[in-house]
KENU-145932 format. One record per residue (C-alpha): residue in three letters; residue number from 1; x, y, z. Coordinates in pm, 1 decimal. Layout:
% KENU-145932
+-----+-----+----------+----------+----------+
| res |   n |     east |    north |       up |
+-----+-----+----------+----------+----------+
| ALA | NUM |        X |        Y |        Z |
...
+-----+-----+----------+----------+----------+
This chain:
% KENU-145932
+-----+-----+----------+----------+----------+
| res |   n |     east |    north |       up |
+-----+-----+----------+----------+----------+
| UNK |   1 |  19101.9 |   2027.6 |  -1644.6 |
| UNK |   2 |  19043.2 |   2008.0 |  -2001.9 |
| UNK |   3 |  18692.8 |   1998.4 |  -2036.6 |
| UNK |   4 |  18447.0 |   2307.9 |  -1941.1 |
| UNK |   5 |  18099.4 |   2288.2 |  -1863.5 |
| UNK |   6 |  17788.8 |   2045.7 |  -1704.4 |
| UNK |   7 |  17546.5 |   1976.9 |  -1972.0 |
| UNK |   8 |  17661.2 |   2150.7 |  -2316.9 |
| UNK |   9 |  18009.3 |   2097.8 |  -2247.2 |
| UNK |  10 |  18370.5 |   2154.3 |  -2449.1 |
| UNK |  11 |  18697.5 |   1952.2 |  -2405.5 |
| UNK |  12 |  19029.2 |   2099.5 |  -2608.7 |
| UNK |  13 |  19301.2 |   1973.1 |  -2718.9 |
| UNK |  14 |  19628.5 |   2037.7 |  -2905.1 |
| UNK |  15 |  19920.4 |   2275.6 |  -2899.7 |
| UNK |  16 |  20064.6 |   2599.8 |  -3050.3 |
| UNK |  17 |  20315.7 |   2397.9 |  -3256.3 |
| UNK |  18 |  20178.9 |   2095.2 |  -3260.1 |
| UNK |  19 |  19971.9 |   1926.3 |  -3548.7 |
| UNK |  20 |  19678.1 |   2076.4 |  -3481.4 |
| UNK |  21 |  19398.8 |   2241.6 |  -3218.8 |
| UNK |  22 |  19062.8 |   2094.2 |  -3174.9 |
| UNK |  23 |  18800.6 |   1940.7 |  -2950.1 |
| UNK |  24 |  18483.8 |   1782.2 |  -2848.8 |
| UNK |  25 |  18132.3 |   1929.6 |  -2823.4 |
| UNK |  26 |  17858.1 |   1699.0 |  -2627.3 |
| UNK |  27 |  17501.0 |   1806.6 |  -2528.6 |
| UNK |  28 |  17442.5 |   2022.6 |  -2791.7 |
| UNK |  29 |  17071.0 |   1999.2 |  -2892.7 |
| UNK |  30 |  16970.1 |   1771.0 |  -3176.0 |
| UNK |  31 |  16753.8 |   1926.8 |  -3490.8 |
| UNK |  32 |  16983.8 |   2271.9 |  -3449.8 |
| UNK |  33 |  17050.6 |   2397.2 |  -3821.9 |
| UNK |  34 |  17457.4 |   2425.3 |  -3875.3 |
| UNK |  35 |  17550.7 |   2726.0 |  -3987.8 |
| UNK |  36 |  17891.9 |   2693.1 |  -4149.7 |
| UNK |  37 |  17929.8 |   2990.1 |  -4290.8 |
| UNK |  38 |  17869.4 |   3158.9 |  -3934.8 |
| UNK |  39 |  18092.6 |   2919.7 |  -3777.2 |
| UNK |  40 |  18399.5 |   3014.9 |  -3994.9 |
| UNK |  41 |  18273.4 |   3370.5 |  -3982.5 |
| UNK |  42 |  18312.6 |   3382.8 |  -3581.6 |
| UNK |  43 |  18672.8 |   3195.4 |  -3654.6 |
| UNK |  44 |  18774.4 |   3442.6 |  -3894.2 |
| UNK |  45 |  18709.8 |   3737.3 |  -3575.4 |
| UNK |  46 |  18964.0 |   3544.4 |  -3345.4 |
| UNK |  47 |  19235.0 |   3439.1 |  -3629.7 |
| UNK |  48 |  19586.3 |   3644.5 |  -3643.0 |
| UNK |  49 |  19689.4 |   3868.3 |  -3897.0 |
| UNK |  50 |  19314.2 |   4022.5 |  -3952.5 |
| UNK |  51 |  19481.3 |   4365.3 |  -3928.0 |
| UNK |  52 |  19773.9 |   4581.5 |  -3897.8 |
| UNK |  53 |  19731.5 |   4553.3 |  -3485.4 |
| UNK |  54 |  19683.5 |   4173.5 |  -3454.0 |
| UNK |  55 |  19987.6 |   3969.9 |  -3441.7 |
| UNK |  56 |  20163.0 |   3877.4 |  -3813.4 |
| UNK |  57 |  20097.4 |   3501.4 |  -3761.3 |
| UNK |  58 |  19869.6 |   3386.3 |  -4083.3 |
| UNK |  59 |  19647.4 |   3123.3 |  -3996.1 |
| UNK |  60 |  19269.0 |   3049.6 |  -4200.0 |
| UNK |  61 |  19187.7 |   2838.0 |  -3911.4 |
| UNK |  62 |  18958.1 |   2597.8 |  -4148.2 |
| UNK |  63 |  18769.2 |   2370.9 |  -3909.1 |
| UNK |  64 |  18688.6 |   2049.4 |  -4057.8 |
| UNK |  65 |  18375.1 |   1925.8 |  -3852.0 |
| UNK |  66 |  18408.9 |   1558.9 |  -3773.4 |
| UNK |  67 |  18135.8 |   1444.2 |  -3671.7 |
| UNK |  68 |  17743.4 |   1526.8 |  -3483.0 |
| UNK |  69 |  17645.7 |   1694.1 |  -3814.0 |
| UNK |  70 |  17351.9 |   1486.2 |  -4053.0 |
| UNK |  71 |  17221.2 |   1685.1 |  -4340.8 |
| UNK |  72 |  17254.9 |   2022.9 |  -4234.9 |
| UNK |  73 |  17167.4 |   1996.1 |  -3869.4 |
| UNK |  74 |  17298.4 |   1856.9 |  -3532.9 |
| UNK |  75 |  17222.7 |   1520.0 |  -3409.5 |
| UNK |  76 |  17258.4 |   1584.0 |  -3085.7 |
| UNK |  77 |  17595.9 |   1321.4 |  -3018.7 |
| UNK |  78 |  17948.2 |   1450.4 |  -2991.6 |
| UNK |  79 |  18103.5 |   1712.6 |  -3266.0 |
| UNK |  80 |  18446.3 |   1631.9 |  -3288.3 |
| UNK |  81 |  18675.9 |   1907.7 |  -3475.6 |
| UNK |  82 |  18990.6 |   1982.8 |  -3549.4 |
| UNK |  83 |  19206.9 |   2292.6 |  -3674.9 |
| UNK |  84 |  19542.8 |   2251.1 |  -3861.1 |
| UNK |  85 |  19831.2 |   2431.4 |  -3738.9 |
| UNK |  86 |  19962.4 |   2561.4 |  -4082.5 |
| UNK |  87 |  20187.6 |   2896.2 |  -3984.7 |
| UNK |  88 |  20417.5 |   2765.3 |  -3697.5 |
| UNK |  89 |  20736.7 |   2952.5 |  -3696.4 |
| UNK |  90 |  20840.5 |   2710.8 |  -3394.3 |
| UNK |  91 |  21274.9 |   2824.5 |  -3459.1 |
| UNK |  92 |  21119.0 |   3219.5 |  -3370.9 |
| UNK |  93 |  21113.6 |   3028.0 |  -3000.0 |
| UNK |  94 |  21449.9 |   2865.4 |  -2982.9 |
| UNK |  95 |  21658.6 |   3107.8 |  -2810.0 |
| UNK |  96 |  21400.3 |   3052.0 |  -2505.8 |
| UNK |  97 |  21470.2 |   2684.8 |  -2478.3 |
| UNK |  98 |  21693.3 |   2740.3 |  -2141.5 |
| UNK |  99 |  21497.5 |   3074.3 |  -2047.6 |
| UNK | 100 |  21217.2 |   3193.9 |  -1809.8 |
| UNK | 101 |  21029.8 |   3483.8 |  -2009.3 |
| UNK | 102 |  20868.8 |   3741.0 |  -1774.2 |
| UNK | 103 |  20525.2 |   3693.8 |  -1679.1 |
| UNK | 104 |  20490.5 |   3406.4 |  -1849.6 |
| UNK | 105 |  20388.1 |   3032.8 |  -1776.2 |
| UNK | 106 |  20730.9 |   2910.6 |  -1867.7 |
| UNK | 107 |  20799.7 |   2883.3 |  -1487.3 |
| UNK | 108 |  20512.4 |   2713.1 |  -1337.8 |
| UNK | 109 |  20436.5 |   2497.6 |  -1597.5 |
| UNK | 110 |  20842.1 |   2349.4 |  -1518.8 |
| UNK | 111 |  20811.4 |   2331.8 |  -1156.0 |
| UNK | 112 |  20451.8 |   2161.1 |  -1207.4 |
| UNK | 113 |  20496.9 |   1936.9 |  -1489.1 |
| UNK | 114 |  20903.7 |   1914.1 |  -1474.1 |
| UNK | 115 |  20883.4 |   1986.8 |  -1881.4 |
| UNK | 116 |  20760.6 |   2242.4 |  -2079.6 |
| UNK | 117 |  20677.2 |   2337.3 |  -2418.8 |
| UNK | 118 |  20864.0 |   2622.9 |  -2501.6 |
| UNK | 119 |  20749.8 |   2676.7 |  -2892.3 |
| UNK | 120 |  20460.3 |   2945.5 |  -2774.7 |
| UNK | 121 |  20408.6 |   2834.2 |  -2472.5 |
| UNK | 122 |  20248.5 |   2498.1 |  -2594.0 |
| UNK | 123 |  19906.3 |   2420.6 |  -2405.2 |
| UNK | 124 |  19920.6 |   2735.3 |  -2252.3 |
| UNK | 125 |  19907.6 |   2936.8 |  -2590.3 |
| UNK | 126 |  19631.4 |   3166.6 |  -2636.8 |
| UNK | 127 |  19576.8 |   2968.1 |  -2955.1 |
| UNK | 128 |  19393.9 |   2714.8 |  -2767.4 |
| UNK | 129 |  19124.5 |   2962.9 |  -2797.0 |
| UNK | 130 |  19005.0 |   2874.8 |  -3087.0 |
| UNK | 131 |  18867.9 |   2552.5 |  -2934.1 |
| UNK | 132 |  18647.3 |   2797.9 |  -2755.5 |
| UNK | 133 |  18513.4 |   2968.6 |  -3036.3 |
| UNK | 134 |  18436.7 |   2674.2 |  -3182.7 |
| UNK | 135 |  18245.0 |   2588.1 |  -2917.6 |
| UNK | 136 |  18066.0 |   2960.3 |  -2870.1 |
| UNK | 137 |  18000.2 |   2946.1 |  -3207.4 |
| UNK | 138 |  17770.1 |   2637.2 |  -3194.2 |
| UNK | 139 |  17620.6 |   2709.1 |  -2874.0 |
| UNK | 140 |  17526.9 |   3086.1 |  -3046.7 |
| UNK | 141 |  17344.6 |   2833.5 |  -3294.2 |
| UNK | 142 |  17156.0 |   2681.7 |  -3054.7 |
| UNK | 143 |  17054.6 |   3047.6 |  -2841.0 |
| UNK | 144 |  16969.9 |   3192.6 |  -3141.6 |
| UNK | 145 |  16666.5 |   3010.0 |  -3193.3 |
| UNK | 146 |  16544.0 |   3063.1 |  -2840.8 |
| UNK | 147 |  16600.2 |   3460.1 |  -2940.7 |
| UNK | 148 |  16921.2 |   3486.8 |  -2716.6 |
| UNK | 149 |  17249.2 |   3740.7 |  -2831.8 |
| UNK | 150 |  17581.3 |   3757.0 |  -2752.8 |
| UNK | 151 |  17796.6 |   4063.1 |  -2820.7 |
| UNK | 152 |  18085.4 |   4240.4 |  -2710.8 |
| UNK | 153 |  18356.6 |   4510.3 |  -2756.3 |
| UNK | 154 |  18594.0 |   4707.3 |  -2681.8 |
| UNK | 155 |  18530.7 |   4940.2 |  -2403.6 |
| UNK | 156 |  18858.0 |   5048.4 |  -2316.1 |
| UNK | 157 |  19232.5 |   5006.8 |  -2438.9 |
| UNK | 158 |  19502.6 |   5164.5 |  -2205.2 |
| UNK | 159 |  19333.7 |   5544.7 |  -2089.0 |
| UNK | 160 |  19129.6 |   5600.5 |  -2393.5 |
| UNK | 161 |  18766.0 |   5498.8 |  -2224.1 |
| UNK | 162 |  18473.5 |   5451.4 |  -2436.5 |
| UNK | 163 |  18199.4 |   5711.0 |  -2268.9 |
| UNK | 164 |  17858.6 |   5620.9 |  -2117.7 |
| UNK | 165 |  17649.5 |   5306.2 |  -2162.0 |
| UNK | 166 |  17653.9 |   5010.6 |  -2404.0 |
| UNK | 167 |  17262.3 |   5168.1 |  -2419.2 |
| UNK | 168 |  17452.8 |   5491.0 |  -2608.0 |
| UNK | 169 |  17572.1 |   5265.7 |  -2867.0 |
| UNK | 170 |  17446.5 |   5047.1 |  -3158.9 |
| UNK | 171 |  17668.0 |   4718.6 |  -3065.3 |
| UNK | 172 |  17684.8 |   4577.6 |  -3406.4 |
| UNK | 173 |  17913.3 |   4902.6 |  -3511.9 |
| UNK | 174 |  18224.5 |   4757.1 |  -3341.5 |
| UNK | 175 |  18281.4 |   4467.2 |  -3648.0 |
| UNK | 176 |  18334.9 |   4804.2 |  -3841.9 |
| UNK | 177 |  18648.2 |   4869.0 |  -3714.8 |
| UNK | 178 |  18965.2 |   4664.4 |  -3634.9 |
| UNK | 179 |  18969.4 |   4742.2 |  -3234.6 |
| UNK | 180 |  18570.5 |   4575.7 |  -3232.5 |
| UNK | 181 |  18476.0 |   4894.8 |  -3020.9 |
| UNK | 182 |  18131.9 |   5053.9 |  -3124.7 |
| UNK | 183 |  18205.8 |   5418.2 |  -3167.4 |
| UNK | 184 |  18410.3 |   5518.5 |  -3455.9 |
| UNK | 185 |  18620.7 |   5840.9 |  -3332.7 |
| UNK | 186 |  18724.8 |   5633.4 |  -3004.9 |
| UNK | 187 |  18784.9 |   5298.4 |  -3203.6 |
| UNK | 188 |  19038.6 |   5526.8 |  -3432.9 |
| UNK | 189 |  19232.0 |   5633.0 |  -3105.8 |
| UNK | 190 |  19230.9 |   5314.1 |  -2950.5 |
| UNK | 191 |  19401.0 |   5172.5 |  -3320.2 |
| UNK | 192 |  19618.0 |   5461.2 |  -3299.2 |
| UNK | 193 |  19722.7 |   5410.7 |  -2953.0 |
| UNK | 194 |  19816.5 |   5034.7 |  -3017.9 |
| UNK | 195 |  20024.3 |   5123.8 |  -3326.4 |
| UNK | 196 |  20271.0 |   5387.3 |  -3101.3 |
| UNK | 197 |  20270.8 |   5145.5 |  -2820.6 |
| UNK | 198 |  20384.8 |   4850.9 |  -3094.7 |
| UNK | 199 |  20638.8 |   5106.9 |  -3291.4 |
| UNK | 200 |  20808.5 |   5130.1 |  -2946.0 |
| UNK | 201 |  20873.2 |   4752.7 |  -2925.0 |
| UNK | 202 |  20560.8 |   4722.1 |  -2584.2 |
| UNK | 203 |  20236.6 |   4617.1 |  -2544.6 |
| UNK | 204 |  19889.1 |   4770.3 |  -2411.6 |
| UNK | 205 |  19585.4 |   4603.7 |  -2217.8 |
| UNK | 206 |  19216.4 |   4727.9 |  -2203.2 |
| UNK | 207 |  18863.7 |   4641.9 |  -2096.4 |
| UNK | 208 |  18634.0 |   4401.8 |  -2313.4 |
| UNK | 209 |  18280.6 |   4447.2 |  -2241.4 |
| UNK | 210 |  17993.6 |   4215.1 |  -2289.6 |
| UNK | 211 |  17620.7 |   4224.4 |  -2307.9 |
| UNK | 212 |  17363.2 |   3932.6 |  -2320.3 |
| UNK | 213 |  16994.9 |   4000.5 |  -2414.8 |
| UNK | 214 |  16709.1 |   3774.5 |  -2417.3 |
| UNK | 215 |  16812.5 |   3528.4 |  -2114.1 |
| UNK | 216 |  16522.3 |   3426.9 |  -1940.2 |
| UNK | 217 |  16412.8 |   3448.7 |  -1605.5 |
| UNK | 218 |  16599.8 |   3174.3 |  -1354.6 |
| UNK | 219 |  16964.8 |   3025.6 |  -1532.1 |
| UNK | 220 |  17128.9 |   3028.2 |  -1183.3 |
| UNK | 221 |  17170.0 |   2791.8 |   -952.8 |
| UNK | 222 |  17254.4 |   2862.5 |   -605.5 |
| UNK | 223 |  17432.0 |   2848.0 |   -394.4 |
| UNK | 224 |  17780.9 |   2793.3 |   -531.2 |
| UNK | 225 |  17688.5 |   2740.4 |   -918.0 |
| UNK | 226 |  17555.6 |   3124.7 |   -883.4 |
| UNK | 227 |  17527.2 |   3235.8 |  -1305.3 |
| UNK | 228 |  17724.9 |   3522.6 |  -1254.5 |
| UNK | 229 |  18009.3 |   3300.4 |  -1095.4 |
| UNK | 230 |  17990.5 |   3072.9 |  -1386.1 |
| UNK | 231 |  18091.3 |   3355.9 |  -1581.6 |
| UNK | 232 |  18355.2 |   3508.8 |  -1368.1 |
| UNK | 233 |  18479.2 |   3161.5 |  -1377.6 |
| UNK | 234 |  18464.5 |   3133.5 |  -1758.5 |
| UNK | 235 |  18625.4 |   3441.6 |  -1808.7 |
| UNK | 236 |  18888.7 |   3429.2 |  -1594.7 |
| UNK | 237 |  19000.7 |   3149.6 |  -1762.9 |
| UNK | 238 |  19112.3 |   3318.9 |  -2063.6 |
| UNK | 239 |  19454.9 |   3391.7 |  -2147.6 |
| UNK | 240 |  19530.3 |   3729.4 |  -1995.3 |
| UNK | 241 |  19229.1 |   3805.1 |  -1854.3 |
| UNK | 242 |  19342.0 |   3969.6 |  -1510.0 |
| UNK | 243 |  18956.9 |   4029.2 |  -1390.8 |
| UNK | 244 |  18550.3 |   4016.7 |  -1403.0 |
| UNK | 245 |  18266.8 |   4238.3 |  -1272.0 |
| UNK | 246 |  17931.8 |   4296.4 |  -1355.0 |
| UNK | 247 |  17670.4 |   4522.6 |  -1314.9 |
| UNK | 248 |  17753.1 |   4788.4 |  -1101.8 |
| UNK | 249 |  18069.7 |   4614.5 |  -1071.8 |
| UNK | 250 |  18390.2 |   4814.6 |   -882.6 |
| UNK | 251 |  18285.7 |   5117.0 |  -1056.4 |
| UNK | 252 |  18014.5 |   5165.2 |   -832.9 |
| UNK | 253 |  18054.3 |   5034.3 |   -509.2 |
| UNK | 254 |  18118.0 |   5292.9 |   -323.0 |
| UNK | 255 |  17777.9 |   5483.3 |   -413.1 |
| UNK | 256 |  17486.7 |   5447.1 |   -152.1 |
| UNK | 257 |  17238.5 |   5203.0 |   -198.4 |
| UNK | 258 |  16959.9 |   5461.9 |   -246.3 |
| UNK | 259 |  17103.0 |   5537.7 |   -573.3 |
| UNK | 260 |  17175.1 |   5162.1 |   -699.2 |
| UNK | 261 |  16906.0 |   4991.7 |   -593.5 |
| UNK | 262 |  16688.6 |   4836.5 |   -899.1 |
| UNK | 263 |  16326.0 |   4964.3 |   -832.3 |
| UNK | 264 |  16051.3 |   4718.4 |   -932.2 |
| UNK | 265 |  15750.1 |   4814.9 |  -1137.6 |
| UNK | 266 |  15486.3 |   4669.4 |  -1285.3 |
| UNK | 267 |  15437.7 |   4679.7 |  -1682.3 |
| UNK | 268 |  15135.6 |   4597.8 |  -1870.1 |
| UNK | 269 |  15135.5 |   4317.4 |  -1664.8 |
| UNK | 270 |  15470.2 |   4192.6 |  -1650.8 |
| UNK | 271 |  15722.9 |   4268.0 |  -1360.9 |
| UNK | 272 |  16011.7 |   4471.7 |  -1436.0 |
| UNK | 273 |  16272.3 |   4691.4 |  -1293.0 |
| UNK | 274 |  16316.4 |   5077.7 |  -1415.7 |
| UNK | 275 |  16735.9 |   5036.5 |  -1393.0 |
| UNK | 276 |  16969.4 |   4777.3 |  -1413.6 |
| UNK | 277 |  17264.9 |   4799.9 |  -1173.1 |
| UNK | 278 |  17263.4 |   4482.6 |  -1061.8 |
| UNK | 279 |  17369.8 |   4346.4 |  -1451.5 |
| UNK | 280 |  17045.2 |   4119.2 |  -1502.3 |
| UNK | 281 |  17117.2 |   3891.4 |  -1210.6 |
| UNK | 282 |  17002.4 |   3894.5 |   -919.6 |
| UNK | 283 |  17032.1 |   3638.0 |   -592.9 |
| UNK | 284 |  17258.5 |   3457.7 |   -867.7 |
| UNK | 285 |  16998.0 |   3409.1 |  -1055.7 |
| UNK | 286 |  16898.3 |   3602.6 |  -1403.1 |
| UNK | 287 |  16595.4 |   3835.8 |  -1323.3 |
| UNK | 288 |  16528.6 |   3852.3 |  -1743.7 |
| UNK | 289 |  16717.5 |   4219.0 |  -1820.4 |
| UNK | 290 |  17022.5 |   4266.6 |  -2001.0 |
| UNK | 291 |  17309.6 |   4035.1 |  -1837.0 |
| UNK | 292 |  17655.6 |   4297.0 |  -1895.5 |
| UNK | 293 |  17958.5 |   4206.9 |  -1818.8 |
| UNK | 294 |  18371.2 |   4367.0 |  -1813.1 |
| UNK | 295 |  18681.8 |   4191.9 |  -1819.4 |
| UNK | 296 |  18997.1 |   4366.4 |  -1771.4 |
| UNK | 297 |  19278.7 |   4202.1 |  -1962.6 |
| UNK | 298 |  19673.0 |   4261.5 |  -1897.4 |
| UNK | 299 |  19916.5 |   4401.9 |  -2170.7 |
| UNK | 300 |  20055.0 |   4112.7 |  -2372.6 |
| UNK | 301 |  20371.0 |   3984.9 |  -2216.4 |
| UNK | 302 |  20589.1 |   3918.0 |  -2488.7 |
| UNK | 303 |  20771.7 |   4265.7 |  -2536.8 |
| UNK | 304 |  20966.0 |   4315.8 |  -2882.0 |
| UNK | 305 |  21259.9 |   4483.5 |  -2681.4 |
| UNK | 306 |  21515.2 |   4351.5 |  -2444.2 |
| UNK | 307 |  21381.2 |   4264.4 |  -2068.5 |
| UNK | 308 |  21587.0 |   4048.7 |  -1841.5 |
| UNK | 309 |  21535.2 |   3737.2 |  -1722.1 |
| UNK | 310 |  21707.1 |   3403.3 |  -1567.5 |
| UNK | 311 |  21810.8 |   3118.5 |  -1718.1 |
| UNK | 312 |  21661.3 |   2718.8 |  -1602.1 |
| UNK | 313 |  21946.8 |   2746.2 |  -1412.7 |
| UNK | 314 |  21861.8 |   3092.1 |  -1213.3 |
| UNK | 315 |  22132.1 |   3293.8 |  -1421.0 |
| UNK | 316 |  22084.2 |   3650.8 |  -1460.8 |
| UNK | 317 |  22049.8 |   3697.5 |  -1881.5 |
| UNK | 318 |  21868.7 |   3932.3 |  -2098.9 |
| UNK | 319 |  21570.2 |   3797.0 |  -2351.0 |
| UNK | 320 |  21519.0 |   3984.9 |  -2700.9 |
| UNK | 321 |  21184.0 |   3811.7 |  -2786.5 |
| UNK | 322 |  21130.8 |   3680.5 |  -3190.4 |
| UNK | 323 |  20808.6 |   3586.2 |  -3400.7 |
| UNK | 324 |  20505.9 |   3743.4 |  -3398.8 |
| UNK | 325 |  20273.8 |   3867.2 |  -3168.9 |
| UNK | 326 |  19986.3 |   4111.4 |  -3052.4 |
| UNK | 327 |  20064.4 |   4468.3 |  -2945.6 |
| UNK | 328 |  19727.7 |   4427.8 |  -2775.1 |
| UNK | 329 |  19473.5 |   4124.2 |  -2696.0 |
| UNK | 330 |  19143.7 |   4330.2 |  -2676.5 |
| UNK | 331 |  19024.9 |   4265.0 |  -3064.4 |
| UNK | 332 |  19092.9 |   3899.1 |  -3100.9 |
| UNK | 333 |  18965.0 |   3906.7 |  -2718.5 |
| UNK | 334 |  18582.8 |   3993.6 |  -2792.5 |
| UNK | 335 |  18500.5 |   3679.2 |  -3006.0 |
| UNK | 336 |  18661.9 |   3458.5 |  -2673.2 |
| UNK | 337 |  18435.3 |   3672.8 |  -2431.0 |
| UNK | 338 |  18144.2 |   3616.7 |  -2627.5 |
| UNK | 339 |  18197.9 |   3219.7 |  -2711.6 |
| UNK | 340 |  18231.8 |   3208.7 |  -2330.2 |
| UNK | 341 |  17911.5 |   3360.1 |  -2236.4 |
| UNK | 342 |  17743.9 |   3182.9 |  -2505.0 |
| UNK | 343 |  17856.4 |   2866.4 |  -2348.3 |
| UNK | 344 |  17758.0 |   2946.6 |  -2029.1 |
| UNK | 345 |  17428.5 |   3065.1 |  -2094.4 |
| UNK | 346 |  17335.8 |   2736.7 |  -2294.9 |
| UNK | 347 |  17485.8 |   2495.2 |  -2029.9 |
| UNK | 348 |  17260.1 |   2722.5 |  -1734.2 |
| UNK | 349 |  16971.0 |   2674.9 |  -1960.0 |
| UNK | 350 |  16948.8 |   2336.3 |  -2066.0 |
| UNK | 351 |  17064.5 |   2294.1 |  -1636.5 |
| UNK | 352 |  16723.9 |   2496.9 |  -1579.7 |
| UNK | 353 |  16482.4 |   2306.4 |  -1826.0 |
| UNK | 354 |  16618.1 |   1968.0 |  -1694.7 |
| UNK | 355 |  16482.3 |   2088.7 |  -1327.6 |
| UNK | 356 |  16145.8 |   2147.0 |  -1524.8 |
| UNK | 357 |  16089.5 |   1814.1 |  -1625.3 |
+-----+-----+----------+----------+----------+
């Protein structure tokens, strides 16, 4: 499956190595204002080589908008784009031609498809990504009007654990800093942590934490297209994302009830609820709070030191990866996060005003 969503939806294509990365945008909402700047400014988050802990790869990742754009503003019919590949360094990859690398998809992809791609991985590079922002960043268009954010961070990398509440922080503080997390003193050990763990050849994974404000009450629809699903769903279909909670998530469980229950109150005439455990979704269904979100995401698995392996023919050999890569996912991660929300928050609304008509 190429293709992701049920009313605003997003099909990718293209490869690592190939020509070039791109994709298809239909039911985005006509008369939306296209904010180019924004939409290269959300690119220029995911790109490589923003920073001395992203990998070296140097890519401007121009998109060149194809179509579903008239003077200035959507038109409502498909928006085709593309992305140039312009920094391959496909020869870094040929001494894994005939070799499995550890914890990649080299293996499955071979026994499923009999053939594999083995300059980055091919379709199962993380640079297909950038498809996704694409697509995040127009949907962000289209929520912005109806007074809907999207923003994330870095909440954890390795054991360094950003304290408290996203309600402790000003959000907007994490694009400050080149680990996107929203406390300064903790951002500067998470950057320092990531530069040891890269001087000793190894990697290091972390938390990426998300927060949605302004969704109105009902995106949901039960009982298997629960909103909270659709994001687990989204998420976990990310490159190296290993898992999803929200709200209380596993942090919590294991409290009593009495303690994590949501009270409701009423407030100048409005319904409301004095906490938030349950994440701003409740029944599967958003109850109009603050939707917050987690996903935990593994250590890259590229190492730059030896690890052994097999060969395609099940020979024990040793692999000394080359080219370029990320000590750590988590800052290029929080642009994905959020372009995957986004999504999924547009698709569940434009799903919940077509029951209205």
């Amino acid at each position: 499956m190429n293709s992701f969503g049920k009313l605003f939806t997003l099909t990718t294509f293209g490869e690592s190595h190939g020509t070039a990365v791109g994709g298809v945008i239909d039911g985005m909402p006509a008369g939306i204002p296209f904010d180019e700047a924004f939409l290269q400014a959300e690119m220029a988050r995911r790109r490589p080589g923003q920073s001395a802990i992203t990998t070296g790869r140097q890519e401007q990742d121009h998109v060149e908008v194809l179509s579903g754009i008239f003077e200035g503003q959507t038109t409502g019919t498909p928006i085709g784009f593309e992305v140039r590949n312009n920094n391959q360094h496909s020869q870094d990859y040929e001494n894994i031609r005939n070799l499995y690398r550890p914890s990649h998809a080299d293996y499955t992809y071979t026994q499923k498809y009999g053939l594999r791609d083995h300059r980055g991985g091919g379709r199962s590079s993380a640079r297909e990504t950038l498809s996704r922002v694409v697509g995040g960043a127009f949907a962000k268009m289209a929520l912005r009007a109806m007074g809907i954010s999207v923003q994330g961070y870095t909440s954890q990398v390795g054991d360094i654990i950003l304290p408290g509440s996203y309600l402790d922080y000003d959000l907007a503080v994490a694009e400050q800093n080149a680990v996107r997390c929203p406390d300064a003193a903790t951002a500067e050990r998470m950057q320092q942590l990531i530069l040891d763990v890269k001087a000793d050849g190894d990697t290091i994974g972390g938390v990426v934490t998300c927060v949605v404000r302004g969704v109105p009450v009902g995106l949901g629809e039960p009982c298997f297209d629960k909103l909270h699903a659709a994001l687990g769903q989204a998420m976990l279909s990310i490159n190296a994302c290993k898992g999803f909670d929200y709200g209380m998530g596993f942090a919590d469980c294991g409290r009593r009830g009495s303690e994590m229950i949501d009270t409701f109150v009423a407030d100048q005439g409005h319904i409301t609820t004095l906490s938030n455990h349950s994440g701003g979704i409740q029944g599967g269904i958003s109850n109009g709070q603050d939707i917050y979100f987690r996903c935990a995401f593994k250590p890259v698995a590229t190492l730059l030191r030896e690890v052994e392996t097999v060969t395609i023919d099940g020979k024990a050999t040793t692999l000394q990866a080359r080219g370029r890569h990320d000590p750590c996912v988590l800052p290029r991660a929080v642009p994905i996060v959020e372009a995957m929300a986004a999504m999924v928050i547009l698709d569940y609304y434009l799903q919940y005003k077509a029951r209205l008509r």
